[in-house]
C-alpha positions, 0 to 999 in steps of 0.5 A, spaced: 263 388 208 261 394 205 259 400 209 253 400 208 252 393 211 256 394 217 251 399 219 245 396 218 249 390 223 251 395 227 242 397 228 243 404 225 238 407 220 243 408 213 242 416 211 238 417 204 244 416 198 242 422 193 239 416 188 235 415 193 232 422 195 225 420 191 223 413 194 219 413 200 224 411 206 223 407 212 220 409 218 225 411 222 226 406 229 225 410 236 231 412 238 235 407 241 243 406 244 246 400 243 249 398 250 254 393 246 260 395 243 263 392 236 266 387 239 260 384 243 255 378 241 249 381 241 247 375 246 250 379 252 247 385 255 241 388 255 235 383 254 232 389 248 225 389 244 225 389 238 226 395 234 220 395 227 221 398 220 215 400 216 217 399 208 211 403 205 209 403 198 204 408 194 200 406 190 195 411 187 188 408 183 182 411 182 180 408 188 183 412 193 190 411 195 192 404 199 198 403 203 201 396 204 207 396 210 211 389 210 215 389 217 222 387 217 225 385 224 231 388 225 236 387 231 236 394 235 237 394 243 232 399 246 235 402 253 229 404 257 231 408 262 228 407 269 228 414 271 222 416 266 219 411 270 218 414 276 215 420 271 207 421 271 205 428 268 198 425 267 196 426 274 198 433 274 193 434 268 186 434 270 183 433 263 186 426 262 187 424 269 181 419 269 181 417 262 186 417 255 182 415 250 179 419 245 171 418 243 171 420 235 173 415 229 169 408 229 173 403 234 176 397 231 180 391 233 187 391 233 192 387 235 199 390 239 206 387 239 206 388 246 205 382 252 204 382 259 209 380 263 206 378 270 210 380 276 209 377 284 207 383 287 213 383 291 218 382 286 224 387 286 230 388 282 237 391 284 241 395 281 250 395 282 255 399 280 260 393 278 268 396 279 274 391 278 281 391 281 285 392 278 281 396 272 280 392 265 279 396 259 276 391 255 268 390 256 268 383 254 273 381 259 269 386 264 263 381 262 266 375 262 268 375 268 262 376 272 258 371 268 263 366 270 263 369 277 260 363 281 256 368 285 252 369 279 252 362 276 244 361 278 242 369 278 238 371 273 243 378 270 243 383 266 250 386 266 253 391 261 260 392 263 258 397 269 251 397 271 249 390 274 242 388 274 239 382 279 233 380 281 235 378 288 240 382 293 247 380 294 248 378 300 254 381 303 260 377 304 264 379 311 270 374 312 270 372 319 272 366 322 269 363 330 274 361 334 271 355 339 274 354 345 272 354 353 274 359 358 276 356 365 278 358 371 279 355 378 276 357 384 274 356 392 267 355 393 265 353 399 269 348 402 271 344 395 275 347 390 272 346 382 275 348 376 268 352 371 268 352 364 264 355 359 264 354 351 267 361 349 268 364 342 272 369 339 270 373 333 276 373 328 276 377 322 280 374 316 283 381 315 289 383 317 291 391 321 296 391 314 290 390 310 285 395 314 291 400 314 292 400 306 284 400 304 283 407 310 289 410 306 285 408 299 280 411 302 282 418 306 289 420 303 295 420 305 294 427 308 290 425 314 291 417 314 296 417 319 292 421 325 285 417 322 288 410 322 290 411 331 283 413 331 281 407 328 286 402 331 287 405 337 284 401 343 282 394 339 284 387 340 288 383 335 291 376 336 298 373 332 296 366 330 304 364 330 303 364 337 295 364 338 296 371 343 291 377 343 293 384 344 291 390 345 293 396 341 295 403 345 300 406 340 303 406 332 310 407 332 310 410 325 319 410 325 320 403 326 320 398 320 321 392 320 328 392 318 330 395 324 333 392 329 331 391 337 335 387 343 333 381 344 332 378 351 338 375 351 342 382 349 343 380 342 341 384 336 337 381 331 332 385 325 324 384 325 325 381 319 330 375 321 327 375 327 319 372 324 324 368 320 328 365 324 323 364 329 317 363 326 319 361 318 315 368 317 317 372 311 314 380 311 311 382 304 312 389 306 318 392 308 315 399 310 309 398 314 310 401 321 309 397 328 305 396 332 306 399 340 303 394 346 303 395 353 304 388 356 300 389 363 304 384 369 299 379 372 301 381 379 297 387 382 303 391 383 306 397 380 312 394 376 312 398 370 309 395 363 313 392 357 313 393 350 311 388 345 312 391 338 307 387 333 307 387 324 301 389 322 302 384 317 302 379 322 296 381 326 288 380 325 282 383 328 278 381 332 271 383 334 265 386 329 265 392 325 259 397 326 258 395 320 257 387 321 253 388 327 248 392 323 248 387 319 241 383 321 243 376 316 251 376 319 248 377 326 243 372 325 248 366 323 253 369 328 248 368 334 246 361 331 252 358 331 254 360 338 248 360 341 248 353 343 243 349 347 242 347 354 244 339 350 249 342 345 253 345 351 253 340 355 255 335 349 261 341 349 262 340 357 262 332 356 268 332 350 272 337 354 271 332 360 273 326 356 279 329 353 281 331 360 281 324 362 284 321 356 290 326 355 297 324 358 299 330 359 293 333 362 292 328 367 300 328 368 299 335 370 294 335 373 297 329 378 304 333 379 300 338 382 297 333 386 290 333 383 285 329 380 280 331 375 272 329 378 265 328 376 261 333 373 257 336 380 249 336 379 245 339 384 237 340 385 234 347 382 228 350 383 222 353 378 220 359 382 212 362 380 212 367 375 210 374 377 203 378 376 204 385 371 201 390 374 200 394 368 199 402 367 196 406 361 201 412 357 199 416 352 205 421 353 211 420 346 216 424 344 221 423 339 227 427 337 230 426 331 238 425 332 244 422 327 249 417 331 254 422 329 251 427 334 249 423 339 253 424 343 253 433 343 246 432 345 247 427 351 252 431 354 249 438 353 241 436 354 243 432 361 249 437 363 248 444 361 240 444 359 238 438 363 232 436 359 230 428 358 231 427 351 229 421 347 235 420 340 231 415 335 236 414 329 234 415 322 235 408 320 232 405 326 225 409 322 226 406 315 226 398 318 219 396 314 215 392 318 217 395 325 215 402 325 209 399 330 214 396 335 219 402 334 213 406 335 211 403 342 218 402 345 219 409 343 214 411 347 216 407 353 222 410 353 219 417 354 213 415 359 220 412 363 223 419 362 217 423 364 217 419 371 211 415 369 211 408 372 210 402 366 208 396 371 210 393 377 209 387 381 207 385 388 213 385 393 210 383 400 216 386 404 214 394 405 218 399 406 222 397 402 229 400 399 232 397 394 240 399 391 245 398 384 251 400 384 255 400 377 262 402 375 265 402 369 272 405 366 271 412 362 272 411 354 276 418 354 280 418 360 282 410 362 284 413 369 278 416 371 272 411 374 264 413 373 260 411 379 253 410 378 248 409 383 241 408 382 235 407 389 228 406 389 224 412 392 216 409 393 214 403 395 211 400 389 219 399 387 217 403 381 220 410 382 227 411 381 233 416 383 239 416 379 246 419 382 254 419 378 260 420 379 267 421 375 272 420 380 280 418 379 282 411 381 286 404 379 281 400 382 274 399 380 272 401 388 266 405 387 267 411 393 261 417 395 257 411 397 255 415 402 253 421 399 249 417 394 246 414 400 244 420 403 240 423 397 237 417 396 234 417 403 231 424 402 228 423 396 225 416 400 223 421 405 219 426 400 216 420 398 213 417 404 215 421 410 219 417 413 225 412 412 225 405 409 225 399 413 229 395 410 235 397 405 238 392 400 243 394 395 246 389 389 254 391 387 255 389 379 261 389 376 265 385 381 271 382 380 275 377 382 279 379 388 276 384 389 269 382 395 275 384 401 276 391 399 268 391 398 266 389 405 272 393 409 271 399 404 264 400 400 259 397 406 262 402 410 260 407 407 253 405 406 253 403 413 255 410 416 249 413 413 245 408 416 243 405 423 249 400 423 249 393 426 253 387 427 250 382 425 254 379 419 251 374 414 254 372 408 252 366 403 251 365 395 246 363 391 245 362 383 239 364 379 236 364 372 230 369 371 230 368 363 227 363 358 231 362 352 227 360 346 235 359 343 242 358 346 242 357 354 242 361 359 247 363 363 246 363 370 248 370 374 251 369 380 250 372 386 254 374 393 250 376 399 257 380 404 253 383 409 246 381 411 243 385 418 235 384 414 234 377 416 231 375 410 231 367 410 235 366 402 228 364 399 225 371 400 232 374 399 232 369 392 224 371 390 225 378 391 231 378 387 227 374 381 221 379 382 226 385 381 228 382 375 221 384 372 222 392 372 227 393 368 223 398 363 227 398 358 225 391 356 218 388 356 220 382 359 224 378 365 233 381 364 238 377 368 240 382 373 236 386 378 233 392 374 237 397 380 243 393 377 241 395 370 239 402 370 245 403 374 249 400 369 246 404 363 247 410 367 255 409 367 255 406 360 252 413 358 256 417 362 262 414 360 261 413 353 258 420 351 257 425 357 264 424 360 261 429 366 256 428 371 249 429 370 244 435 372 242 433 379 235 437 376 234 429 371 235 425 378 230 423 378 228 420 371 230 414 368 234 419 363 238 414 360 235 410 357 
């Protein structure tokens, strides 16, 4: 093929030879870059217009001059750069901005090249930066592989090698595994002991801590690798599937390999390496990954020393979600239609596991070794009490601050300790949701009515004078042996006003102290209000684990006590109660113990006015499975122990600045 030919393939104009200086020359084609090299079909790629030549011919005559064009289609790409898209001088131009067209000459028909192309109104293209691990130099192969990719079988596509063109988003791929199972615990209810199981799942990600730890060292350097990486891991759970065990990670040791050796219980030496294979027929890849350090707690409540677990990231998968996945709506939306199972689907689940009990030999030996025999499914009588009657109120007051996520926690901690002022943070992504901004809008604006003291509903309780009560504690993010105490208490008699208290104290149980002072100021507050005391007090303790109900009665009911008049008429029973209405999954019931009664409410009034304390919860337009005391309360300790790490200004309590 002669040079000239191959240009005149290639979509390049040939320059004039010196024979070729008096012949008229083409029209030169517009400017174009060919996106495909030599090597490429010119079926791949972009899809180009058609470049156009003119070949013209002067004729002169006595007539005057005629130009004859004959149009020779040549296979020229054109790339139109989408960013001169975005380009419009003419609004700027005010002569040419209502009209372009030009008034002289006389108007003619004429017929373009040009076609429409119709487009949905919400139609869209997506553009993806395409990189390839490892690198491949060829750009055919790059080509190849994507078009051979079964995730664009059906797509339309454009793609050059780097830049990918789609009409439809690419849905993100996030490799989680659901492990199903059921939670089972035996307890004495009552006079009668039962066995309680629940469908259960845990969220596995098919990513092992090796895998995590190599992408994060891609991704910083090797320079801060090591401190980032005990920032990220430490704290998480994973489980080992050669023996189906979760553990926590408290430490890297970053000096053991596993061609080290540890002592093993019987006093012999073996390496970490041996070890996998000969007990688990487990082969590690990597031979210089640190191990991971995990303390394993005595199930007895006593003051034995923790053992220490050495576990290979190799071998180690994580479990829960990332930050990332749950702001992934999709992902979220098939991980909660998957495990938000409906009452039948629950029960189905409930009858299987029943049915394999009592057809299983080994199960029902245990059980009789034990001396035991599995029953019936208990069922029992409900009752569908009235919805309640919003009262509603009026509110124009809305204030917005602006904040990033990154500094949520500097501005909490600095607006409700050392300048206390309520604040309301909205994350910028939260503004960008299409669709939403009157629901943001609204629920924004709630939030500041509720940190202004402004009260948003209320519903009708027939007792008067009433004080209602939540106590929360939970465990601080920065200092595990300190515990934040919250207490929240009603102060008007609509249950609409609230006063918050919190505080950081240290202990190894989850045994809330300075009840009394709490109690205290909840009861000046109340005097301020009504100029006088409550009649009656009713406080709800969330957060309370098995074990635990004896400590409460003969620590934490004394101290409330102590501020008030005491008696000693002690009643004590329990009840179950649904106040939600799931329109998918099933709603569990929340459980709730009455240890001290000196009231005398009879247990339907005690059941009504926990399901009407359920409707005012502020932070929510609808019904919540707990007491709204009970939830502000546990809002309040989350806040502290999450990003405050200190007690709040005593001049926010008594707004819901937490919310």
């Amino acid at each position: 093929m002669s040079g000239r030919a191959r240009v005149r393939a290639r979509g390049i104009a040939p320059r004039p030879s010196a024979t070729e200086v008096g012949r008229p020359q083409a029209l030169p084609p517009p400017t174009s870059v060919d996106l495909e090299d030599s090597e490429s079909s010119s079926s791949s790629g972009f899809v180009g217009t058609s470049g156009i030549s003119q070949k013209q011919t002067d004729d002169v005559s006595s007539g005057g001059v005629e130009s004859e064009s004959t149009f020779v289609k040549r296979d020229v790409k054109i790339q139109q750069r989408f960013t001169d898209l975005e380009i419009c001088t003419r609004e700027k131009l005010a002569h040419v901005r209502e009209c372009k067209t030009g008034s002289s000459g006389i108007p003619v028909k004429l017929v373009t090249n040009l076609f429409k192309l119709d487009l949905p109104q919400d139609w869209q293209l997506f553009q993806y930066h395409v990189t390839f691990s490892p690198d491949l130099a060829s750009r055919r192969l790059r080509i190849a592989l994507l078009y051979g990719h079964s995730e664009f079988s059906n797509r339309a596509k454009a793609f050059d090698g780097a830049i990918l063109f789609l009409s439809q988003r690419l849905e993100e791929k996030v490799q989680l595994s659901l492990c199903k199972g059921f939670a089972i615990s035996v307890s004495w209810f009552e006079s009668k002991l039962l066995l309680s199981a629940d469908v259960s799942y845990k969220v596995l990600r098919n990513e092992t801590v090796l895998e995590f730890m190599t992408a994060l060292c891609h991704k910083t350097g090797r320079s801060c690798f090591t401190q980032m990486c005990e920032n990220q891991l430490i704290g998480l759970i994973v489980l080992t599937r050669y023996n189906n065990k979760t553990y926590r990670i408290n430490d890297i040791d970053w000096s053991v390999k596993p061609t080290h050796a540890f002592r093993k219980r019987d006093g012999t030496e073996v390496t970490y390496v041996d070890y996998y294979k000969q007990q688990y027929d487990i082969t590690l890849s990597d031979l210089n990954q640190p191990v991971l350090v995990s303390l394993l707690k005595s199930k007895r409540n006593d003051n034995t020393e923790a053992r220490i677990a050495h576990l290979l990231p190799e071998l180690c998968f994580l479990t829960g979600l990332t930050d990332q996945a749950t702001s992934n709506f999709h992902l979220m939306k098939a991980v909660a239609e998957e495990t938000r199972l409906s009452p039948l689907g629950r029960q189905q689940r409930l009858a299987r596991l029943a049915d394999n009990i009592q057809r299983n030999k080994d199960a029902r030996l245990e059980l009789e070794t034990w001396g035991l025999h599995f029953g019936n499914q208990i069922s029992l009588t409900g009752r569908v009490v009235p919805s309640e009657k919003i009262m509603m109120q009026d509110h124009i007051v809305m204030c917005i601050l602006p904040s990033s996520q990154n500094y949520y926690d500097s501005i909490k901690k600095y607006l409700n300790s050392d300048c206390p002022v309520p604040s309301q943070c909205v994350l910028a992504r939260t503004l960008n949701k299409q669709g939403m901004m009157m629901s943001i809008a609204t629920k924004v604006a709630m939030q500041v009515a509720c940190k202004l003291g402004g009260e948003l509903w209320a519903v009708e309780i027939p007792l008067k004078s009433l004080m209602v009560v939540g106590i929360d504690v939970c465990k601080d993010a920065l200092n595990k042996e300190m515990v934040v105490v919250g207490f929240v208490a009603s102060v008007n008699l609509r249950i609409t006003r609230w006063f918050s208290r919190c505080i950081l104290q240290k202990t190894m149980g989850d045994v809330a102290d300075c009840l009394k002072v709490f109690m205290i100021g909840a009861l000046n507050q109340w005097y301020k209000y009504n100029h006088d005391v409550p009649a009656r007090i009713v406080v709800y303790r969330d957060g309370v684990g098995d074990g635990q109900l004896r400590t409460l009665i003969e620590y934490e009911v004394p101290q409330l006590l102590s501020s008030v008049t005491e008696s000693n008429q002690n009643t004590r029973y329990d009840f179950y109660l649904i106040s939600q209405m799931a329109h998918r999954g099933t709603v569990n019931p929340t459980y709730y113990n009455v240890i001290y009664d000196d009231n005398g409410l009879k247990p339907d009034h005690m059941q009504r006015l926990t399901f009407k304390l359920c409707h005012l919860y502020y932070n929510w337009p609808g019904l919540i499975s707990v007491p709204a005391p009970c939830q502000y309360a546990h809002k309040l300790t989350f806040l502290v122990a999450q990003s405050i790490h200190k007690e709040p200004s005593l001049q926010l309590a008594n707004s819901l600045f937490y919310l």
